[in-house]
C-alpha positions as CSV (number, residue, x, y, z in Angstrom):
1,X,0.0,0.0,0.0
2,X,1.3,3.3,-0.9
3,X,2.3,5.7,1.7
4,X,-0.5,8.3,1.3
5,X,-3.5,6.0,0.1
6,X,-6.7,6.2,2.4
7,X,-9.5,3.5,1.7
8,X,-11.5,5.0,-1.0
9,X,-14.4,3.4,0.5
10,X,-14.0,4.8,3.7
11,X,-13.3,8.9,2.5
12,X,-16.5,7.8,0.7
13,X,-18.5,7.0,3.8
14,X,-17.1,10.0,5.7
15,X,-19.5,12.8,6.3
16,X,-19.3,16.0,4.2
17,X,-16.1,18.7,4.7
18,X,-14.3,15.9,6.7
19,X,-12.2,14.3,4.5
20,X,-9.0,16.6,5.7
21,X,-9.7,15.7,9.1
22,X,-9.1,11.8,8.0
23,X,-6.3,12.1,5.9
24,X,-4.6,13.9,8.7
25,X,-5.3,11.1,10.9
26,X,-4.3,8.6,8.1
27,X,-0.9,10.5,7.6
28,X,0.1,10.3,11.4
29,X,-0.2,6.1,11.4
30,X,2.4,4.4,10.5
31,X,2.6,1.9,7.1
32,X,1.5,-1.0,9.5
33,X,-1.5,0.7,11.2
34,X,-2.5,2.2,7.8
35,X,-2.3,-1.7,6.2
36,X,-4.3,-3.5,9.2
37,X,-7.0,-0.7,9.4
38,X,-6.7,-0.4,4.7
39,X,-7.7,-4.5,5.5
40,X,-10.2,-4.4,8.4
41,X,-12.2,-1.5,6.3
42,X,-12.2,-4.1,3.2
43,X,-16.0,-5.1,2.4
44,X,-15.2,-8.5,0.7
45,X,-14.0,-9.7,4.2
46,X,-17.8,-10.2,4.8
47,X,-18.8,-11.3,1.9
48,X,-16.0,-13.2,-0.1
49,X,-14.4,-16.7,0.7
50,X,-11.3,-15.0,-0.3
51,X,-9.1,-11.7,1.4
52,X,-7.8,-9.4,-0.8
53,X,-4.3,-10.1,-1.6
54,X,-1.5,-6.9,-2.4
55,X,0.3,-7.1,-5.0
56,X,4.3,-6.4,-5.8
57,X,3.5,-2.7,-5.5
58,X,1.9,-2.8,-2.4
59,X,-1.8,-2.2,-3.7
60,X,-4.7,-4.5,-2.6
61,X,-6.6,-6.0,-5.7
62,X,-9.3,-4.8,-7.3
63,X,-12.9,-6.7,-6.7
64,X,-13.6,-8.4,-10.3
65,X,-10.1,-10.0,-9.5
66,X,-11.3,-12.0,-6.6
67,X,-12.5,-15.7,-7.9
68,X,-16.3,-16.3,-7.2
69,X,-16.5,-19.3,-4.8
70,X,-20.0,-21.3,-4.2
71,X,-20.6,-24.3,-2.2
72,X,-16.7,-24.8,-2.1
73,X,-16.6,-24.6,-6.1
74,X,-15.0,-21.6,-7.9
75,X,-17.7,-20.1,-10.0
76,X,-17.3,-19.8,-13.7
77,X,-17.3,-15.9,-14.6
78,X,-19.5,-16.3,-16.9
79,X,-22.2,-19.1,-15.3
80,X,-23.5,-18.4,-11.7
81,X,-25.4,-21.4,-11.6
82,X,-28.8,-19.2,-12.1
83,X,-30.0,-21.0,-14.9
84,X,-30.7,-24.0,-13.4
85,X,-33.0,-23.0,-10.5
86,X,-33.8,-19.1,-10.8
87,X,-37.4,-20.0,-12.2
88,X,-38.3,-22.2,-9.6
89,X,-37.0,-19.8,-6.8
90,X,-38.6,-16.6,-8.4
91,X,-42.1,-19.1,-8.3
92,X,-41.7,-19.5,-4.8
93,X,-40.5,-16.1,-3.7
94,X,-43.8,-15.1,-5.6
95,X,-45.9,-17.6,-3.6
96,X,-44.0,-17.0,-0.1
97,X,-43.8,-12.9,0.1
98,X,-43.1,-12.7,3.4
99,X,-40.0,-14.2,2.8
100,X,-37.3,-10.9,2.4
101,X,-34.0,-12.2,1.1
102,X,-31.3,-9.5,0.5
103,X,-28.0,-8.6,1.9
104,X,-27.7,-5.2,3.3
105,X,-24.4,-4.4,4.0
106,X,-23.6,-2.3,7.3
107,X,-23.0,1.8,6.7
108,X,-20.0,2.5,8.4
109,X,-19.6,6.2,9.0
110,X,-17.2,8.1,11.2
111,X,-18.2,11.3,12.7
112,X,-15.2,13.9,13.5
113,X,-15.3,17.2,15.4
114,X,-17.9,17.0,17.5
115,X,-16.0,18.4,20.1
116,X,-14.2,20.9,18.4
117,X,-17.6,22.6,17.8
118,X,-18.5,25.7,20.5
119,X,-21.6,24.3,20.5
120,X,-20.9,20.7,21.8
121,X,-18.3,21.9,24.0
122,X,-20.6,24.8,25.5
123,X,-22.8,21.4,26.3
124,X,-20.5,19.4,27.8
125,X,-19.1,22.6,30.1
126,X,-22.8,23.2,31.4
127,X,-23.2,19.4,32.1
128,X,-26.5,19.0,29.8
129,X,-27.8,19.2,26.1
130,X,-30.8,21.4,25.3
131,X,-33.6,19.8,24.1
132,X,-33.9,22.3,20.9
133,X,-29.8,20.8,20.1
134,X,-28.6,20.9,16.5
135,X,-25.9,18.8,15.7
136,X,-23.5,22.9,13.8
137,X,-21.7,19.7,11.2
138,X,-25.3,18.6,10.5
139,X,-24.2,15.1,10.8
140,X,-26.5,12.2,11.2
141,X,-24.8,10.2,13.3
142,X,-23.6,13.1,16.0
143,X,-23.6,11.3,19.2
144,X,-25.0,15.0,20.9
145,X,-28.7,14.5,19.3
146,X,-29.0,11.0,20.8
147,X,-28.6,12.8,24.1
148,X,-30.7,16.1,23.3
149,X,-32.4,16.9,26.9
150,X,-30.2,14.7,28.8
151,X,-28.1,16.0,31.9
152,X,-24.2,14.7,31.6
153,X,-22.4,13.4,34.4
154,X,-19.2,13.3,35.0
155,X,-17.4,10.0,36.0
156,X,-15.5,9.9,38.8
């Protein structure tokens, strides 16, 4: 992996205006922390009988090079095995539609700066969240409007 390259899945997934943020963060790891965290962020981990393999230069392969692997057999690129039952299963998915069978992959997101906003800090200083809270990034998944009208305590 090269020195400077962040995950593009992951600046994808990162909220709006803080990709510098990241690749700050990504430039103070070192090449070992930036490979085990480039390989834990990798979607195929979940959903591939294979992990992604670098190559000389360092870069992990692309998706269409990993092999397609069902019931322990590779999978012809050009024959998924369809053909021979995807008539019958659409007939039964017809007459069973309560059944739901899709694969929804978990939405990883990162929020950054919460803190560094005078807003959330004002919060934390006064011990509370007001109930009329708005996260100033505008970011769905700020922890500070899970907690609007909530009193914070201090541990200790």
């Amino acid at each position: 992996m090269h020195e400077q390259d962040l995950p593009i899945d992951f600046v994808q997934s990162l909220p709006q205006g803080t990709e510098a943020v990241a690749r700050q963060w990504w430039n103070s790891l070192g090449p070992a922390d930036r490979a085990t965290i480039a390989g834990l962020w990798d979607s195929r981990l979940e959903v591939s009988f294979f992990a992604p393999q670098f190559d000389d230069a360092g870069s992990l392969d692309a998706w269409d090079q990993i092999p397609a692997v069902q019931g322990g057999r590779f999978v012809p690129s050009d024959d998924d095995g369809r053909g021979e039952w995807m008539e019958g299963y659409f007939e039964h998915l017809l007459q069973h539609p309560e059944l739901v069978i899709a694969y929804d992959p978990t939405q990883r997101a990162f929020h950054f700066g919460c803190t560094a906003e005078s807003q959330a800090r004002a919060c934390i200083a006064a011990g509370k969240v007001p109930g009329g809270f708005r996260c100033p990034a505008q970011s769905a998944t700020c922890p500070f409007e899970a907690l609007r009208g909530a009193i914070l305590r201090k541990r200790g």
